[in-house]
N, C-alpha and C positions, 0 to 999 in steps of 0.2 A: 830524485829525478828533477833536474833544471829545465824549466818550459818558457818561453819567451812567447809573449803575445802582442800583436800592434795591433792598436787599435783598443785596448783596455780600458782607456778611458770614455769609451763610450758605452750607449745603450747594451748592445748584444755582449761586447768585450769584457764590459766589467761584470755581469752575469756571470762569464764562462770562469773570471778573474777567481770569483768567489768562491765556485766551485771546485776548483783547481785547487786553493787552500786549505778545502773541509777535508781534501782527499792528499793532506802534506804533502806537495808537490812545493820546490821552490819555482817561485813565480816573480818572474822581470817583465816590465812593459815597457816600450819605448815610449818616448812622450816627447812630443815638439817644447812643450812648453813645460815643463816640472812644477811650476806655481801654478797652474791648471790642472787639477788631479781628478775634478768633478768626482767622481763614483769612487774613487780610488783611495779617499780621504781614510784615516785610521787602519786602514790593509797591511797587513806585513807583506807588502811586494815590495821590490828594488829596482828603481826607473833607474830608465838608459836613458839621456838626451839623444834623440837622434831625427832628422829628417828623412823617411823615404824617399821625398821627393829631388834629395839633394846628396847623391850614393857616396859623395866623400865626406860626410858626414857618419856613413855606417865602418868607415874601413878602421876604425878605433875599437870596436866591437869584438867583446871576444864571444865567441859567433859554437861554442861547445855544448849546444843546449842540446838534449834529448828530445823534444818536440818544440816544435813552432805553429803557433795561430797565426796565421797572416788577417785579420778582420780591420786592418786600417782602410780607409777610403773614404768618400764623403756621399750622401743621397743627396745635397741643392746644392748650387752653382749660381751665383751670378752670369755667368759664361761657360758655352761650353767647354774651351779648354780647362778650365780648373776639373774638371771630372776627370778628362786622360792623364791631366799631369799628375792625377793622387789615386785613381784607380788603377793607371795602368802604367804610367812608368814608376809609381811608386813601387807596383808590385814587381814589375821587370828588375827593378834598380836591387830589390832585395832579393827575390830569387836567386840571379846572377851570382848576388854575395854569398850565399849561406851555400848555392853549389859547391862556389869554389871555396869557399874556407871550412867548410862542414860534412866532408864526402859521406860520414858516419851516421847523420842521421835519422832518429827512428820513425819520423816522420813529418812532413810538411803539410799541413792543412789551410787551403785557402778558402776562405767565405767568399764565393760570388752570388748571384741572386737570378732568381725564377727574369727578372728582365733581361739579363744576358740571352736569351733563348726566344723571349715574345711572347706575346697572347696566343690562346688556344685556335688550332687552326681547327673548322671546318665542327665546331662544338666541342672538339674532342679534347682532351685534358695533352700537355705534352710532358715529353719524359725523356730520358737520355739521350735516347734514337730522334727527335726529332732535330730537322735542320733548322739551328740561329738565325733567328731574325729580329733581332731587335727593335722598337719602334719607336725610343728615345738614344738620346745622348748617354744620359745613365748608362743604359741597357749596354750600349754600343760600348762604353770604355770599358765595363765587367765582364764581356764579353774577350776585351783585346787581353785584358788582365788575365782570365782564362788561360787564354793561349801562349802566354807569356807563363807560367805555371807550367803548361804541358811540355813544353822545349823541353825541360829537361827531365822527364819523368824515366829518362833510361837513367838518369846518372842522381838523384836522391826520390826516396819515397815521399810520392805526393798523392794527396786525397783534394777532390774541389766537391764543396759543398755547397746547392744552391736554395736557398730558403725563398718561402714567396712572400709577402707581408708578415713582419712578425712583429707582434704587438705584445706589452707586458709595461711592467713597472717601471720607470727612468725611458721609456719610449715618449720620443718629442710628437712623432710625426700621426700615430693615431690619437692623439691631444684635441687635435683639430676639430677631430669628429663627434669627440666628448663634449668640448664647446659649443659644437654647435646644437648639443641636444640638449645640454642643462639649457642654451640659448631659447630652444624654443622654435626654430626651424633648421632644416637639414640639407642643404642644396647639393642634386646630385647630375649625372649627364647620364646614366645609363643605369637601367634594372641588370648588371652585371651581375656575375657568378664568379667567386672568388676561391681561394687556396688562402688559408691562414696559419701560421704556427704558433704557439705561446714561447715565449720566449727561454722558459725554461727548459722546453721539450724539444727545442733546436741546441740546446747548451749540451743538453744530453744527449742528442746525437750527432753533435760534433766531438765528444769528446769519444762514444760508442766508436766510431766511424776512426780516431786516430790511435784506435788500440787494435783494431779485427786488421788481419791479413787480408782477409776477402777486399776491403776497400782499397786495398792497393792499388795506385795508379790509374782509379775511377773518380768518375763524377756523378752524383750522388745528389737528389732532390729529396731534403728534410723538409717534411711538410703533416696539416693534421689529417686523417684519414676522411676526410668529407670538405667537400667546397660548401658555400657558403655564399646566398644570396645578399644582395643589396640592402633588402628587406629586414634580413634574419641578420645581417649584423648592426642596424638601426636599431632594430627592435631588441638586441640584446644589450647593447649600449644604454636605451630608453629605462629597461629592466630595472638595470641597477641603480639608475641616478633617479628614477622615479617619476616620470618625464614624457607627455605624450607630445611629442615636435610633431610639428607642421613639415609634409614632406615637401622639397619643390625640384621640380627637374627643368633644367638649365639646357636651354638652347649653346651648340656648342660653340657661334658666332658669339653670345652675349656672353658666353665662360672667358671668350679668348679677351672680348672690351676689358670684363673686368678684373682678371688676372694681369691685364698691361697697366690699369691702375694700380692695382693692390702693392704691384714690384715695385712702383717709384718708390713705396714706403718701407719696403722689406724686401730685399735684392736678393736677400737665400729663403727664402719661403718656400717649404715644401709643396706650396700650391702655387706654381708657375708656370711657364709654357712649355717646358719638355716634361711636367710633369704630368700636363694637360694632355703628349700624346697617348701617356699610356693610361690615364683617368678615361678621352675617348673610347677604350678596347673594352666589349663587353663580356669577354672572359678570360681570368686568370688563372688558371687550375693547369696546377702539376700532380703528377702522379707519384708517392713516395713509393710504389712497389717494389723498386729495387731497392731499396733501403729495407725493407721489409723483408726483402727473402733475402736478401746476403748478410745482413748483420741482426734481423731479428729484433730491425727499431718498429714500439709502437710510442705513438704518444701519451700521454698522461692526463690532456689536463681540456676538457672539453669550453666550450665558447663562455660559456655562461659563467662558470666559475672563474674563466682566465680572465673576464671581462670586472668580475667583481674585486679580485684583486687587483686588477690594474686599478681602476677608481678610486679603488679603500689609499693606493701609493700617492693617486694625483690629490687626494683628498689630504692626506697626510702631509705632504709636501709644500701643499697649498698653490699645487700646478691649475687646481682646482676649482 
């Protein structure tokens, strides 16, 4: 079976990468850049040079694969158009292609994200059924990328899968919070309620999800079975690094002063001002139910454990 995945070289991508080859599947990843493999390094997979965001770049492609990952995109921006230009016309740009040069098939699976959809309205957790409301830029291009996905769901099999923070090993963006625990204080803006998945138990049920018929031409919230306070992922962070931080909660005027400093220094930092509207939202929480009764996804791998491994990698790494 030939699988083609964008996005491989990243966090989630090269996870799914890995997987894909313990279970002999051949495996191609497109790659803007080929001397940038990051994760990809010693893999027996076979890059494509290709742009999504540049569709004549893809028409060289021979486009005969049995399943496709679409997980290419970016989570920071300098600007907001850099989000639509690689969330959402990159995924227009390749759907479009693999329509029309791949009528056959056996399935399309795009990664979008619990932000396509928004914070939980009214306490309550959201799920398939509720209505999109994004409250970032992010949210908003993952969202258009969606819909660009669904156009043609009469004419190839497609699965959209929406993950809410997903944290693990080769993950940049929960780093931050690791840092600032070994640091010794933890600056927060809200006693939030979160939705989290470990990064292996989203790999497993994106890959669950592009094998079952039931997922046919749904949208699908891969997530752990319990949200997850403020507190309780401080404290399980604190756990493993061995570390009692100082907690501080940040006025949301003094987050936005010092986030407009932080940028002059770091232009893509995952801590910036669209990322400040949804760090504002005091609950994240999706519901995997329907993942649950249609394909029979449970996760594996609870807070504490996925938090010690993630550590033992940044430790190892010397992210650390």
């Amino acid at each position: 079976m030939k699988v083609l995945i964008t996005g491989g070289t990243g966090f989630i991508g090269s996870h799914l990468v890995e997987s894909l080859l313990k279970e002999n599947f051949e495996v191609y990843c497109t790659v803007r850049n080929p001397s940038k493999l990051r994760f990809l390094k010693g893999l027996n997979v076979k890059i494509i040079k290709a742009d999504l965001s540049d569709k004549n770049s893809l028409k060289e492609i021979d486009w005969q694969f049995d399943y496709i990952f679409n997980l290419s995109g970016i989570t920071k921006a300098a600007h907001p158009e850099e989000f639509f230009q690689s969330n959402y016309m990159g995924t227009k740009n390749l759907i479009e292609t693999v329509a029309e040069a791949n009528p056959n098939l056996k399935r399309f699976v795009h990664v979008s994200s619990l932000a396509a959809v928004g914070p939980c309205r009214e306490g309550k957790p959201v799920d398939e059924n509720t209505e999109p409301a994004p409250v970032s830029e992010y949210g908003k291009s993952k969202l258009m990328g969606e819909k660009a996905v669904l156009f043609f769901k009469d004419k190839i099999p497609i699965t959209i899968i929406r993950p809410p923070a997903v944290y693990g090993p080769r993950d940049s963006d929960f780093l931050s919070f690791f840092k600032m625990v070994k640091m010794g204080v933890v600056f927060y803006l809200t006693e939030g309620l979160y939705s989290l998945v470990y990064v292996q138990d989203l790999v497993d049920g994106i890959i669950l999800a592009s094998r079952k018929n039931e997922s046919l031409g749904e949208t699908l919230f891969i997530s752990d079975n319990k949200p997850y306070s403020t507190a309780e992922i401080v404290s399980s962070i604190s756990e493993v690094l061995n570390k009692k931080p100082l907690k501080l909660k940040i006025p949301l005027d003094i987050a936005k002063l010092l986030i407009g400093i932080f940028q002059k220094f770091d232009k893509k930092s995952i801590i910036n001002n669209d990322k400040l509207k949804e760090l504002a939202q005091c609950c994240w929480v999706c519901s995997s139910a329907k993942a649950e009764q249609l394909l029979g996804y449970k996760t594996k791998t609870n807070l504490k454990e996925g938090m010690e491994w993630t550590a033992k990698w940044y430790k190892e790494k010397q992210w650390l």
